[in-house]
N, C-alpha and C positions, 0 to 999 in steps of 0.2 A: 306730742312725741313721748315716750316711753322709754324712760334711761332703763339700765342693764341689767339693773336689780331686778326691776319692774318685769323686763322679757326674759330674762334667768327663773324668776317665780313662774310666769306663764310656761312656758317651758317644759318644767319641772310639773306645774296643775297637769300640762295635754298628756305626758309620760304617765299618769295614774290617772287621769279620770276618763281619756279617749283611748291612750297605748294600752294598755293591759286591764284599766276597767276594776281597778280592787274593788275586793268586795268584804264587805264587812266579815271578819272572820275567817279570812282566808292572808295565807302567807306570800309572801313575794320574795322572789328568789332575784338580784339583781347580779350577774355580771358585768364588771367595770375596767377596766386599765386605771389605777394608781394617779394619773392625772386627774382624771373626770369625777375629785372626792367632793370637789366644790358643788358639783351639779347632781352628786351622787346623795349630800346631805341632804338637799332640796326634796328630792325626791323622797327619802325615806319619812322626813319630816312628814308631807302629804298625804304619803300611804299612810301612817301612825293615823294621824286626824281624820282619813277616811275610811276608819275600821280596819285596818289590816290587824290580824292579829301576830305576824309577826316578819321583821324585812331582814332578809339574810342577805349577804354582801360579800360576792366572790371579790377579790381584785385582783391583778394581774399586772405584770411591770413589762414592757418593751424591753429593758435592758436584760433582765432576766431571761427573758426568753429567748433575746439573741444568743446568751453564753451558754445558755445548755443547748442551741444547735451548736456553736462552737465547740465546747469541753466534752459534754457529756460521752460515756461510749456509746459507739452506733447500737449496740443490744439494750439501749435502754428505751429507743425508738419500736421497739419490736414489745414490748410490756403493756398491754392493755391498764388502762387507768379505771380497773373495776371498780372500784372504792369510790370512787366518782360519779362514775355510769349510776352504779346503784343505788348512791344520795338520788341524783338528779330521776332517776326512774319512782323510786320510792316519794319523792315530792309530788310527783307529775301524779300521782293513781293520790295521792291526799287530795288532789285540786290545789295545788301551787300554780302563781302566776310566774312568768320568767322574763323579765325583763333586760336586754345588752345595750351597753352603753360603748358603741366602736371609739375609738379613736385611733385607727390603724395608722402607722407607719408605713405608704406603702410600697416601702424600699426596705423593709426591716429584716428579709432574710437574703438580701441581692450578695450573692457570693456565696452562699453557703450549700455545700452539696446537694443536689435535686432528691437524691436518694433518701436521705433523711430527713429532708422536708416530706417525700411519699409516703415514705416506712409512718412515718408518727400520723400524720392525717388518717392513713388506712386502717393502724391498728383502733387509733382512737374512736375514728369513725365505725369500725364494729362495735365497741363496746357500747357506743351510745345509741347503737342503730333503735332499739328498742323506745328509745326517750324521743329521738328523731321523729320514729313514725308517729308516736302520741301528737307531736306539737305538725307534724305534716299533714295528720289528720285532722286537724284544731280542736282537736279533745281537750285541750288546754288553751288559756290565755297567753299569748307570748306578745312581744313587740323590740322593737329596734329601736334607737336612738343615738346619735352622735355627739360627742365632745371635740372639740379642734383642740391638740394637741402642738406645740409649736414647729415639732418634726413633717406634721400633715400639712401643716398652713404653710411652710414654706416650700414646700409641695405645689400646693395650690396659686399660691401667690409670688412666683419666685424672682421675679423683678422689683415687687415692695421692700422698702425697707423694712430690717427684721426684726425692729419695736411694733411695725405695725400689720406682720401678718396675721396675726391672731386675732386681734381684732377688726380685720376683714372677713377672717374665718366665720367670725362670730357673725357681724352682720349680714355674710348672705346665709347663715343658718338659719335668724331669728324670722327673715324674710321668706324662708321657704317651709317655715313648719307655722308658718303666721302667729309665732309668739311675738310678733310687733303691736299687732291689733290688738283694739281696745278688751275685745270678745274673742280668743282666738278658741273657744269650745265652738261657738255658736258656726263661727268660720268656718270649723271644719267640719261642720254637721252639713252644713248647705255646701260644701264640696264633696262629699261624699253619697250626697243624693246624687249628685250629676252623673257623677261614675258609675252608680246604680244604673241611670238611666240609656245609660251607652251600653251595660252588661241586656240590659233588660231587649236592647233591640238587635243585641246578636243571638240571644240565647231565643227569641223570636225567632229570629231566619235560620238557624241549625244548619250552617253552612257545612259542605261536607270535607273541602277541600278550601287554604288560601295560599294564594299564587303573592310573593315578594317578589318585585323586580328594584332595581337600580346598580349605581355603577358597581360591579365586581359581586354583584347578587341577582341570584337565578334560582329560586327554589321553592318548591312548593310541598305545603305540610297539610298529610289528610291529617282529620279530625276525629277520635272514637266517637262510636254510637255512647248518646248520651251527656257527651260531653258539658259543662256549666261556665260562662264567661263569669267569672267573680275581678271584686276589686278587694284591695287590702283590710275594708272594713270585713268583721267577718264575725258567728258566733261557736261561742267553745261550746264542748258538751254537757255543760249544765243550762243553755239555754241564755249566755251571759254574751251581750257586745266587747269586740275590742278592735284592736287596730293593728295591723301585725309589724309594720314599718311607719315611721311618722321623719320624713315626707311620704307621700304616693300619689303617683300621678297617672297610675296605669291601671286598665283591664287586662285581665287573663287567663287563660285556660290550658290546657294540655293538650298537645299532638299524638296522635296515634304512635308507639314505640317505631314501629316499621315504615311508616307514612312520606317521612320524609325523603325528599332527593333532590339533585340539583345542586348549585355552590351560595354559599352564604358567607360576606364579608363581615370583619368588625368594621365598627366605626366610632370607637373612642379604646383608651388601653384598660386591660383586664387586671388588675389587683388580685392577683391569686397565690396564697402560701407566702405573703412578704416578697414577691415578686411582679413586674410589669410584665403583660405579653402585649404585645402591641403590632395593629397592621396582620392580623392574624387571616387566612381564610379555611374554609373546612368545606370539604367536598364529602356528600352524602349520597348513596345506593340503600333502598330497602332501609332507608332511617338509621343505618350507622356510617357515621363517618370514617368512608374508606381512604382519603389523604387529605394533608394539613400542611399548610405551611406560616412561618411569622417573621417577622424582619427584626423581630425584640421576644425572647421570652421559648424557643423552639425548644427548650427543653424540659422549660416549666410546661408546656401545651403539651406537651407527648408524655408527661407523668399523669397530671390530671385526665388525658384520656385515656390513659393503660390503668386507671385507679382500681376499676374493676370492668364487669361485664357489660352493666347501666350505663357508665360514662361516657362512651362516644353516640350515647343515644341522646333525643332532646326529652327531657320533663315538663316543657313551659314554654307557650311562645306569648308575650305582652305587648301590648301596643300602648302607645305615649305619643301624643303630636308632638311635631317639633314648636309648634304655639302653646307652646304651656310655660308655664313661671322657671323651671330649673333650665328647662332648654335656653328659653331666651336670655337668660343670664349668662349666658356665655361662659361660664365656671365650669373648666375639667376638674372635678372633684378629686379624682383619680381612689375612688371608696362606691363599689358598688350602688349602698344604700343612697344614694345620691345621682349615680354616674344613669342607673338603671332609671331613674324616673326622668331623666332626658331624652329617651330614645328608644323606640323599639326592640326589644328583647330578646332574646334567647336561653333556656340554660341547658346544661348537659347537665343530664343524671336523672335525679326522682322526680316525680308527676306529685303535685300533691292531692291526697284523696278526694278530697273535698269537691273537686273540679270535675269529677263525675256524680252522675246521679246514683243516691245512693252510695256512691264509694265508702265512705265514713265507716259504714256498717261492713263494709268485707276485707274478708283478708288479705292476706300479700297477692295471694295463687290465685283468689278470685279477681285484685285489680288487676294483674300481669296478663291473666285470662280475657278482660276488656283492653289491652291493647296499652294500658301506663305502666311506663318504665318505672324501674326499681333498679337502686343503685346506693351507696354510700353516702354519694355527693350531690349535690344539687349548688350549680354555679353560672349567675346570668351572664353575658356578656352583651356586650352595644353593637345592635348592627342596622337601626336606625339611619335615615336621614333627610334632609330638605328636598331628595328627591327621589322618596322611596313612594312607590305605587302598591297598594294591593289591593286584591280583587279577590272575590267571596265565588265560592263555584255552589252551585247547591246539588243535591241529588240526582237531577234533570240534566245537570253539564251545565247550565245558565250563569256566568260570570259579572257580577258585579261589583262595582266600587267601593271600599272602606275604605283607604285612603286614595288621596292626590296629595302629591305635589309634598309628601311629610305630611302630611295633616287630614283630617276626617273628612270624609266627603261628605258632601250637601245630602245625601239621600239617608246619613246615619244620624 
């Protein structure tokens, strides 16, 4: 068994040697929340010893961030954060890695006006559209990683006593990014083939169309010509591995912008903008979602799809058995980076390029032209579950199995 130091260090090695993959003489840009300095030292230490030449360290405080949607005035919502954009752009064309360290709160804007949580996401989101596309295209190293937070954990854990959610937190993190294990590199080389090998036998059958069925879901998403099943392992444009989220548990690709129609339920709640949506459904014509409805969150769901043009479109559909490590742990995370490797997927907004052949290399107007959406935003939600069915249609109209029953069928 391996005390905490022990999987805090592992940890910390998978964040720089699988997340973002430093490279000698190259910078790392780490975004953090002000909690996560413990795990944030870790980190920069490793990058230092494995050649980085230099680790910059955004941080960022919850509290803080509550009081300026609180105080601030509403025109300051409206202020693009250039100065910002154009460090993070000007990084990204150096060959900077970028590494986020979440620790979301994910009640940390619940009350505060919808408008000004829109207004800042939309302005911000222009100004960084540029940086966006760079790391959507994987022209860059980037990766995700989590800290528990005692506001998140008791979230997660709301019945434990509250000495000891955090370090619950802790435990099913170290469990699901396999910093338990003696070898947690090695661990996650031999699960990242596997995932390969499920990409490898859809991008084989070039299905044209897949049909989801189950309860309060009916819909079915063509596919563009061309389309690529990737998983989270992936390479930047030097020719360099990295990891783009650390957990993953999923394959996936992009739906045709218009493709989509039919109705498509959640099936766990959405953390979007410091907000829950939860119980949400979305009904789709010609791949935009023409009505919505949610029993938690109807106002946050109707900003994030009025965000722009791309937004009520989907970028992403992924699939995740319900038999894999985060599902069967029975943990509503309630933090995407976690919730999304439970369950079959969706996001509104951008496609990201890489998931067409060739994309990498073409412009906005040439991927818009193959059929992937373009948008601000890109945001998955859960609509997964133990009795969801989908079936593969190919060219010919011939429908087959990829899942049963939540989980892969026999013939994938």
């Amino acid at each position: 068994m391996l005390d905490f130091k022990q999987k805090l260090e592992n940890y910390a090695l998978l964040a720089v040697k699988i997340g973002i993959n430093i490279q000698p003489g190259q910078t790392l840009v780490i975004n953090a929340d002000i909690v996560s300095a413990e795990l944030v030292r870790l980190i920069v230490r490793q990058a230092y010893e494995a050649g980085a030449k230099l680790v910059k360290v955004n941080y960022s405080d919850e509290i803080v961030t509550r009081t300026r949607y609180e105080l601030a005035p509403s025109e300051s919502f409206l202020e693009p954060p250039k100065w910002q954009a154009d460090e993070l752009e000007d990084l990204a064309r150096n060959g900077a890695a970028f590494l986020s360290v979440v620790s979301a709160n994910p009640d940390l804007l619940n009350g505060i006006e919808a408008s000004r949580i829109a207004d800042n996401q939309r302005t911000a989101g222009t100004a960084m559209a540029p940086y966006r596309e760079m790391m959507m295209a994987n022209h860059v190293s980037w990766s995700i990683v989590a800290y528990p937070s005692t506001t998140w954990a008791a979230k997660v854990f709301p019945d434990a006593a509250p000495e000891t959610q955090v370090d619950l937190l802790w435990d099913a993190i170290f469990k699901a990014v396999r910093a338990d294990q003696e070898n947690p590199v090695e661990a996650w080389s031999n699960h990242l083939a596997g995932l390969k090998q499920r990409c490898d036998i859809l991008n084989e059958r070039k299905y044209r169309k897949l049909h989801f069925t189950a309860a309060g879901t009916d819909l079915t998403l063509e596919l563009p010509e061309g389309h690529i099943w990737c998983q989270a392992g992936a390479v930047n444009g030097r020719g360099v591995p990295f990891l783009a989220n650390i957990p993953t548990e999923e394959v996936f690709t992009a739906p045709l912008k218009t493709g989509a129609s039919g109705k498509v339920s959640s099936t766990k709640p959405l953390s979007y903008g410091g907000n829950i949506i939860d119980k949400f459904t979305l009904t789709l014509e010609n791949g935009k979602v023409t009505d919505f409805s949610a029993e938690t969150g109807q106002e946050a769901l109707a900003s994030l799809l009025a965000m722009d043009e791309g937004s009520a479109y989907f970028g992403e559909v992924a699939l995740v058995p319900f038999h894999s490590p985060i599902s069967e742990s029975g943990i509503l995370y309630y933090t995407t980076l976690y919730d999304e490797n439970a369950s079959c997927h969706l996001a509104l907004g951008a496609a990201y390029a890489f998931t067409l052949q060739d994309g990498i290399a073409m412009t906005k107007e040439q991927l818009a032209g193959h059929g992937m959406n373009q948008s601000l935003t890109h945001v998955d939600f859960m609509m997964g579950s133990p009795e969801m069915n989908i079936d593969g249609i190919t060219d010919d109209g011939n429908s087959e199995p990829i899942f049963r029953a939540g989980n892969w069928a026999s013939s994938i």
